[in-house]
N, C-alpha and C positions, 0 to 999 in steps of 0.2 A: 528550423524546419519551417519550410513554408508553403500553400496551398490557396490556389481559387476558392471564393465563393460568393454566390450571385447572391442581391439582396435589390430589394422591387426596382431601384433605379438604378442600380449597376452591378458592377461585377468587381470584387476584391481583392488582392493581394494579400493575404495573411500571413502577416510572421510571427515569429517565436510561438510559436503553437505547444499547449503542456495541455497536461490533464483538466487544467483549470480554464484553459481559453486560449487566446492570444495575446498579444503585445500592442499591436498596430494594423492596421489596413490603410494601403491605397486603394481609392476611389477609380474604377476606368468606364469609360461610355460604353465598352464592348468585352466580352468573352476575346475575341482575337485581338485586343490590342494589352489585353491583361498578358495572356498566354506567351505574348511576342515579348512584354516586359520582363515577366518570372522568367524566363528561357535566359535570358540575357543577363538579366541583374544579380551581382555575386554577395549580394546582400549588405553591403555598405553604402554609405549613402544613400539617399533615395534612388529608387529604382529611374529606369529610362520611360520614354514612351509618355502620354498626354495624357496622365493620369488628374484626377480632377482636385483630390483633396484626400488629406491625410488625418485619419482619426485614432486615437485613442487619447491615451491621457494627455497628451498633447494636440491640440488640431490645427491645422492650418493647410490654405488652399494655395493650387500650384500656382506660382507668377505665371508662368508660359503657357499656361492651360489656353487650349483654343476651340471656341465649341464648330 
């Protein structure tokens, strides 16, 4: 399962969503370029679109990221 959510400097991608939290988020500069990603992305591999950095217990930021 997976769900937007905004946080002060951007907007999220959350996955694996349980009663306890989530798993991961990607980072995006926008509400509509999250939306266009989630829409798109069948949940393997990282998602599409110019997402800025990926956090949880792993993190690391996009190569192709372009501000």
């Amino acid at each position: 399962m997976c769900a937007l959510s905004y946080f002060f400097f951007t907007v999220g991608i959350l996955y694996n969503l349980d009663e306890e939290g989530y798993g991961g988020r990607y980072c995006y500069q926008s509400e509509e370029e999250a939306q266009k990603a989630l829409a798109e992305w069948d949940g393997n591999g990282n998602p599409g679109g110019n997402w800025i950095k990926h956090k949880g217990v792993r993190e690391w930021r996009n190569p192709n990221f372009k501000e």
